[in-house]
ROSE-4610 file (N, C-alpha, C; in Angstrom, 1 decimal, always signed):
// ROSE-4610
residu = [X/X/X/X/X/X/X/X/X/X/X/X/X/X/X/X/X/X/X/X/X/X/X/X/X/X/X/X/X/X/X/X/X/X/X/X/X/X/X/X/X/X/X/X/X/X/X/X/X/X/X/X/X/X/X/X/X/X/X/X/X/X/X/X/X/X/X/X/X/X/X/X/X/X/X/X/X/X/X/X/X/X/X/X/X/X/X/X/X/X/X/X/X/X/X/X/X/X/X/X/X/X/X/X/X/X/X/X/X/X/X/X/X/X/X/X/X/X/X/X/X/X/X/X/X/X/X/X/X/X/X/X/X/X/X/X/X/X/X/X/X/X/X/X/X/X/X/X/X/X/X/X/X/X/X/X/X/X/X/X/X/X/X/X/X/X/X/X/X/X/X/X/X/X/X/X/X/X/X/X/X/X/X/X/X/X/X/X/X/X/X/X/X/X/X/X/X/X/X/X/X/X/X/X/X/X/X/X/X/X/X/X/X/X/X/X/X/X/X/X/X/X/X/X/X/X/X/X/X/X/X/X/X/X/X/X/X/X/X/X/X/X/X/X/X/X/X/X/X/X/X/X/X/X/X/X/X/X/X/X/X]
num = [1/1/1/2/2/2/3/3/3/4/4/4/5/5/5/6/6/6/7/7/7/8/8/8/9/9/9/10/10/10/11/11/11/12/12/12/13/13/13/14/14/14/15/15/15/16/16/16/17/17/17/18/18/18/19/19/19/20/20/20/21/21/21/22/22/22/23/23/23/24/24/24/25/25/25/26/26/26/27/27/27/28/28/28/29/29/29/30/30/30/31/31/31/32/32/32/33/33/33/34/34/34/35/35/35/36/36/36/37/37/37/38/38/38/39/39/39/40/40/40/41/41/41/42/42/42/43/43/43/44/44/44/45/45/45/46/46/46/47/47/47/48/48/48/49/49/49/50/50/50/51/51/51/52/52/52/53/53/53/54/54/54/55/55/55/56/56/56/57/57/57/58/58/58/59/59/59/60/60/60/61/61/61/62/62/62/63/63/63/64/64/64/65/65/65/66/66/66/67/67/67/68/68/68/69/69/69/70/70/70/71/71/71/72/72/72/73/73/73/74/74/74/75/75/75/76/76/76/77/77/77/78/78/78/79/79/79/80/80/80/81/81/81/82/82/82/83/83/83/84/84/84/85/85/85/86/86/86/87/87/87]
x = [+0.8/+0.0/+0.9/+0.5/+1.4/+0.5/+1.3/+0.9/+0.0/-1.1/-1.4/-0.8/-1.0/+0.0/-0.6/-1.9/-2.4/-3.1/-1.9/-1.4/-0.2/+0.0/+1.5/+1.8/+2.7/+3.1/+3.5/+3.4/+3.7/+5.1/+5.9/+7.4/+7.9/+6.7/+6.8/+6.3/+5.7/+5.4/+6.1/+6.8/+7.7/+8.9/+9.2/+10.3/+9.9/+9.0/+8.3/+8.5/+7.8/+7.8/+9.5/+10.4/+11.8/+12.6/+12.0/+13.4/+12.3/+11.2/+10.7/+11.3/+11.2/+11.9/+13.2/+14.1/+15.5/+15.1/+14.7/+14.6/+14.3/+13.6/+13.1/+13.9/+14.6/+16.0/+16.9/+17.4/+18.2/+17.6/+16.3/+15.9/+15.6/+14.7/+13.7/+12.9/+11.8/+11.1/+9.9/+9.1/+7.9/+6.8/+5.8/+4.6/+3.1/+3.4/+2.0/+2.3/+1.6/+1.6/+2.0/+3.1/+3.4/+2.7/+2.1/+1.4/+2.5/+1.5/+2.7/+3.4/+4.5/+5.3/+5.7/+5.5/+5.5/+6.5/+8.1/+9.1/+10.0/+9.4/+9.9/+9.9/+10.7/+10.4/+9.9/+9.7/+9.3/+7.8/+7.4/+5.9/+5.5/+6.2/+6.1/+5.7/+6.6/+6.6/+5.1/+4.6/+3.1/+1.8/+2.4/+1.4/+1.4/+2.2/+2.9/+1.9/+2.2/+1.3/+0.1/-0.3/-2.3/-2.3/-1.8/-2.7/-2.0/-1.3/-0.8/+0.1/+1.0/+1.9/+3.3/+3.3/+5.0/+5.4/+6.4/+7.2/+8.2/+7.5/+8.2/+7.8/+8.6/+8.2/+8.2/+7.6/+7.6/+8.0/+9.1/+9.0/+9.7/+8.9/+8.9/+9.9/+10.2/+11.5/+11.1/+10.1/+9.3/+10.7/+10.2/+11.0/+11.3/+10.4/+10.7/+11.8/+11.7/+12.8/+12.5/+10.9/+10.4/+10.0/+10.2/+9.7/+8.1/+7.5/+6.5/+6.7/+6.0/+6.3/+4.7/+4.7/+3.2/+2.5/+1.3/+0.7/+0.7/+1.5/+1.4/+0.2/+0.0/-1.4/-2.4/-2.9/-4.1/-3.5/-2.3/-1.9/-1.8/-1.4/-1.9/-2.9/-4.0/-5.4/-6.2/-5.7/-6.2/-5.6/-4.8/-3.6/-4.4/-4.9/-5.5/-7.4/-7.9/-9.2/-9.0/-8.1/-8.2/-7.7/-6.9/-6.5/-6.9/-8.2/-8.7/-7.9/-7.3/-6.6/-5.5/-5.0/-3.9/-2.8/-1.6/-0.1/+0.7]
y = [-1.2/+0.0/+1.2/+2.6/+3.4/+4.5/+5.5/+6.5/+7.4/+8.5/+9.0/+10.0/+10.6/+11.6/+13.0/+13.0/+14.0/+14.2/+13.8/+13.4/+13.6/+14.2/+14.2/+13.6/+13.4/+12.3/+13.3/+13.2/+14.2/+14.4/+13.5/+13.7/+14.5/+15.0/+15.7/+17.0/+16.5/+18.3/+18.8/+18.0/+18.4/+19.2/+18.5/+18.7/+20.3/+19.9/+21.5/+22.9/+22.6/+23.7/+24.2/+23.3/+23.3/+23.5/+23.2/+23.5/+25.3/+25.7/+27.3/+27.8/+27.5/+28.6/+28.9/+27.7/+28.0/+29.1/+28.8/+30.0/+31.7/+31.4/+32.7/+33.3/+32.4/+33.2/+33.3/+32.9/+33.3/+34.2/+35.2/+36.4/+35.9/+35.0/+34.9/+35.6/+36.1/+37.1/+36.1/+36.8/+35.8/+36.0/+35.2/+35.0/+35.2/+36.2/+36.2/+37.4/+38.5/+39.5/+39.3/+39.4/+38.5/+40.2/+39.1/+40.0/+41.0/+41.8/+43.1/+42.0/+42.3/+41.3/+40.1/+39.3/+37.8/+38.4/+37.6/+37.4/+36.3/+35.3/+34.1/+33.1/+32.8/+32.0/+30.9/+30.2/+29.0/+29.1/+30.3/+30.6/+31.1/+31.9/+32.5/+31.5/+30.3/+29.0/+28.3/+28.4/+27.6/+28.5/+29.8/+31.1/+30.2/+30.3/+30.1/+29.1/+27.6/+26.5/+26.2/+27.4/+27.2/+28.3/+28.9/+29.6/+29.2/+28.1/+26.7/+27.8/+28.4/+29.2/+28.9/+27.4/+27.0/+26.8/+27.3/+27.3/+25.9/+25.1/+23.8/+22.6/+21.6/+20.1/+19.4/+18.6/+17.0/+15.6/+14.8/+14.1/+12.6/+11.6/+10.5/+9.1/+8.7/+7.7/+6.3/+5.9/+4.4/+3.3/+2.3/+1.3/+1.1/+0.8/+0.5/+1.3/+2.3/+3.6/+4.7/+4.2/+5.4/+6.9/+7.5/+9.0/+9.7/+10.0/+10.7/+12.2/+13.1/+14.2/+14.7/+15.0/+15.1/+16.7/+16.6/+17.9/+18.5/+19.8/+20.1/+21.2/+21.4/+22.7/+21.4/+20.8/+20.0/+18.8/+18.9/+18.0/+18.8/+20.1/+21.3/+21.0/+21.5/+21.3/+20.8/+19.2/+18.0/+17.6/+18.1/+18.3/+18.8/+20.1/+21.2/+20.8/+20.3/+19.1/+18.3/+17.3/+16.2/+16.6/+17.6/+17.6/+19.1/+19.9/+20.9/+22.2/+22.2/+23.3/+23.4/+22.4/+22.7/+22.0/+22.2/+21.5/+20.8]
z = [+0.0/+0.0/+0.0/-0.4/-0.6/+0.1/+0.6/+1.0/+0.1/+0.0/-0.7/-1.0/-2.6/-2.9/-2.2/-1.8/-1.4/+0.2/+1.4/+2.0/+2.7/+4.2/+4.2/+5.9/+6.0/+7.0/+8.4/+9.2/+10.8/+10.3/+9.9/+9.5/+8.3/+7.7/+6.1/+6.8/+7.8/+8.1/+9.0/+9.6/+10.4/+9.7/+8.8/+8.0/+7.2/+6.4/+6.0/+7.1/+8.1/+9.2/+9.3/+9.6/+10.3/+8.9/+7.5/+6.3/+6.1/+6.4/+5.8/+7.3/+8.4/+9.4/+9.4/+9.1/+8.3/+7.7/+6.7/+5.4/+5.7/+6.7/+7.1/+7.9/+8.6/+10.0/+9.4/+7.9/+7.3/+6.1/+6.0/+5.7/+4.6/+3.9/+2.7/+3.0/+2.2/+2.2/+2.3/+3.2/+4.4/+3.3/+2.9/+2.1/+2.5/+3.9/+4.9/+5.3/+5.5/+6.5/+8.4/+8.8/+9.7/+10.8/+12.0/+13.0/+13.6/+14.4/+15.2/+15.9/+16.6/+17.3/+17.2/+16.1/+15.8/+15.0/+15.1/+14.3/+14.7/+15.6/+15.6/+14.7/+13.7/+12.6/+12.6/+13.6/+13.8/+13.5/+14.5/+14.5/+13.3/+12.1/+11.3/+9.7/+10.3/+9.2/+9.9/+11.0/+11.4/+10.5/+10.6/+9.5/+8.6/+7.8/+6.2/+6.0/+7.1/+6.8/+6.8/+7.7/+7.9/+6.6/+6.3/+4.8/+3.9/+3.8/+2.8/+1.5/+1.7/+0.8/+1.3/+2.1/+2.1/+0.5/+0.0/-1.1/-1.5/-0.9/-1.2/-2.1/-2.3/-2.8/-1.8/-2.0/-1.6/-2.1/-2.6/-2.8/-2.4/-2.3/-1.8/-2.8/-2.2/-3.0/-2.0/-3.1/-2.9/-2.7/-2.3/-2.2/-3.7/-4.4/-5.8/-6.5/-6.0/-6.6/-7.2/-7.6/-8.3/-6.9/-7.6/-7.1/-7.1/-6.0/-6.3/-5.7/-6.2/-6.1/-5.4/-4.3/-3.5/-4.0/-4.0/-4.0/-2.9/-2.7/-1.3/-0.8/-1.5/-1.2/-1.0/-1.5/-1.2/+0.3/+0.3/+1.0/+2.5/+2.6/+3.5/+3.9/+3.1/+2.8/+4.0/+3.4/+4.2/+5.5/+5.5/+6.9/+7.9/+7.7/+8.4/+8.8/+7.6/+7.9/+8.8/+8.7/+9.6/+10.9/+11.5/+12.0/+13.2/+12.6/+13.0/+13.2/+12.5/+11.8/+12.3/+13.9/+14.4/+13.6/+13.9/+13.6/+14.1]
């Protein structure tokens, strides 16, 4: 059985949150209006992910070898559904 491509694993979002707060503490330019006083990038990459504008890929390297490349907006999406919008 395979994971779905639209779909992401606690460990894909982990990963997501911790490679965009990198990005941001070393001064990418943020994709959200960030609130008065909020400039902790960690918190800044939890924004990014509830209004689903992380700037990243996903992709998974099956046993077989082949590659899938995940949808991550729908995979946000469904993150944020199942999960009641927390992280």
């Amino acid at each position: 059985m395979m994971w779905p491509k639209d779909r992401l694993t606690r460990f894909e979002v982990a990963r997501l949150l911790s490679a965009r707060a990198l990005q941001i503490s070393l001064g990418a330019p943020l994709l959200i209006k960030p609130p008065k006083g909020k400039w902790d990038p960690m918190e800044l990459a939890r924004l990014e992910f509830k209004a689903g504008v992380i700037p990243m890929t996903v992709k998974r390297k099956l046993p077989t070898g082949e590659e899938v490349v995940v949808d991550v907006k729908a995979a946000i999406k469904r993150w944020l559904e199942e999960h009641g919008g927390e992280i």
